[in-house]
N, C-alpha and C positions, 0 to 999 in steps of 0.2 A: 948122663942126664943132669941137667940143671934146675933149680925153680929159686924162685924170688920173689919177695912179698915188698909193699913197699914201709920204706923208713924213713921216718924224718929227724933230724937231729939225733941220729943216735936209735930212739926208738920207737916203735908200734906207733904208729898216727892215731892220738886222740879219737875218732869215732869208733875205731873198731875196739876199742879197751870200754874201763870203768868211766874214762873223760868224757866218753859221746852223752852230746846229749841226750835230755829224757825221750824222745821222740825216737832215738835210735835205741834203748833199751824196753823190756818186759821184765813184769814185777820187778824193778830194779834191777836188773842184769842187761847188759850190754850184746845185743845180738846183729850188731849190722856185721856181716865176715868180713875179713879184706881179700884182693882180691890176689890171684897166684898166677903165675906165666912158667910155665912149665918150656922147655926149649931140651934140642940135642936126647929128644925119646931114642929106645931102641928101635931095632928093627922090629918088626911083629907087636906094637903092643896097641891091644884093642882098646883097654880100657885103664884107666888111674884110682887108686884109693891112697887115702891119706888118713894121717894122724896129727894133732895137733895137741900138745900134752904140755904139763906144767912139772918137771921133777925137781924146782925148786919147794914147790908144797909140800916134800915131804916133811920139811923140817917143820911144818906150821901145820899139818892137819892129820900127817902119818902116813900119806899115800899121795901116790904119784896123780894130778888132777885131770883128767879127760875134758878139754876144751871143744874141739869138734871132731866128727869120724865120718869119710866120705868113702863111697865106693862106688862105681860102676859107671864112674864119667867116662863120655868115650873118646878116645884117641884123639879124633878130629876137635876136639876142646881144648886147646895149648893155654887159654888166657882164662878161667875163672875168673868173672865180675866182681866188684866190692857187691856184695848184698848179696852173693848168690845162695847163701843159709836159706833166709826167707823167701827170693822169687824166684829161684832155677830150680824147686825142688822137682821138677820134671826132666832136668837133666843129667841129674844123680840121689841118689837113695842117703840116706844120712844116719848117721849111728846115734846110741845114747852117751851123751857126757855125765862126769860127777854127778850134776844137780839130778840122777834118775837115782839115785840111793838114796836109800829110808835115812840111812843116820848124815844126808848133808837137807835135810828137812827143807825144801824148796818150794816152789809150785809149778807145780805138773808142767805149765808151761812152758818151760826153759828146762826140759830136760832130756830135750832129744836137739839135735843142730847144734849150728853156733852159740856159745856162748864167748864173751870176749873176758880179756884179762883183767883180774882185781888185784891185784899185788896188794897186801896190808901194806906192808911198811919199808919194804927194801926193791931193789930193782929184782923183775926175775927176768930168768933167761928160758923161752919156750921152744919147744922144739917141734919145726914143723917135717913132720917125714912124709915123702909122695912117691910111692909103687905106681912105678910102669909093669902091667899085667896083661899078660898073653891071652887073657878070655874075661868076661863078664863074673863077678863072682856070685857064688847062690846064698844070697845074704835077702833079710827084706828088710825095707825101712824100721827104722828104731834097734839095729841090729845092734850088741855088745862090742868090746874091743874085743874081748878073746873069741869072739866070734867071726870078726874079720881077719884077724892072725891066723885061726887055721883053715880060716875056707883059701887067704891068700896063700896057703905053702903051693911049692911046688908049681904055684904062675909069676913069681915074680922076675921078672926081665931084670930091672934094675929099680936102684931107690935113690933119693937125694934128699937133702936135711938139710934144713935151715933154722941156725938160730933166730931168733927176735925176742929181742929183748923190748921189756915193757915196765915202763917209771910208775912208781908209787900214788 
C-alpha cells in the first residue's frame, strides 16, 4: 500500500498548517485537512483509519502531539478531499487530537478533527500512518488514540507512513 499527501517546495502547503488563512482556521488553529490518495490497498480491505502525529513535540511540550485520528473510511474512498476534517464527517468518524487534554488548555472546539501544524521554531517532521482494515472498527466519533490502537489489532491488512514535513 501507498499514500501521499501533497507538498510544495519541500513542505506541508501553507492552508493546511499554522500559514492558512484566518478563514481556514478555529480559535486560532488551523483546521482545513489536506487531502490523501491512498493507491495499491490489499486485498479484503473494507475500511481505512489513520493517524497523523507530531513526535518532533516531544522535545517542546513532553509528548508526542495528536494532530488528526480517522477511522471507518470505506475502501471504496482511495482520494480523501483537502477539507474532509470539517465536510465529509459522514464519510468517516474522527478521533480526539492533543487540544482534547485539560493540561494543552484549548477551546472545546478544536479538539476533536483536524487540527494542522504549528511548528514553534524549527521544521518538524509529521508522520502520517494509514491502516488498510479488514472490517469497520467499533470505535464512535471523538474516539482516543489508544482507543483506535486496540480496537485496530488484529484487522490490520497493511499500513503506509508518510513523512511531511512543515516550515516554521
Amino acid at each position: 500500500m501507498k499514500i501521499s499527501v501533497p507538498i510544495k517546495n519541500g513542505f506541508l502547503p501553507d492552508e493546511y498548517s499554522k500559514h492558512a488563512s484566518n478563514e481556514l482556521k478555529t480559535a486560532g488553529c488551523p483546521n482545513q485537512s489536506f487531502p490523501i490518495h491512498i493507491e495499491d490497498l490489499p486485498q479484503g480491505t473494507k475500511t481505512f483509519a489513520w493517524t497523523f502525529v507530531d513526535f518532533d513535540a516531544v522535545s517542546e511540550c513532553g509528548f508526542v502531539w495528536i494532530h488528526w485520528l480517522g477511522a471507518n473510511l470505506p475502501a471504496s474512498i482511495t482520494d480523501l478531499p483537502a477539507n474532509a476534517s470539517r465536510q465529509s464527517n459522514d464519510m468517516f468518524i474522527q478521533g480526539r487530537n492533543s487540544n482534547a487534554s485539560p493540561m494543552a488548555n484549548a477551546d472545546p472546539s478544536v479538539a476533536k478533527g483536524y487540527i494542522g501544524p504549528q511548528p514553534p521554531a524549527t521544521i518538524h517532521h509529521y508522520t502520517l500512518t494509514v491502516y488498510a482494515l479488514d472490517s469497520e472498527l467499533d470505535l464512535k466519533d471523538g474516539f482516543w488514540l489508544n482507543e483506535l490502537l486496540h480496537a485496530s489489532e488484529g484487522h490490520v491488512l497493511a499500513k503506509a507512513k508518510c513523512d511531511v514535513p512543515c516550515r516554521p
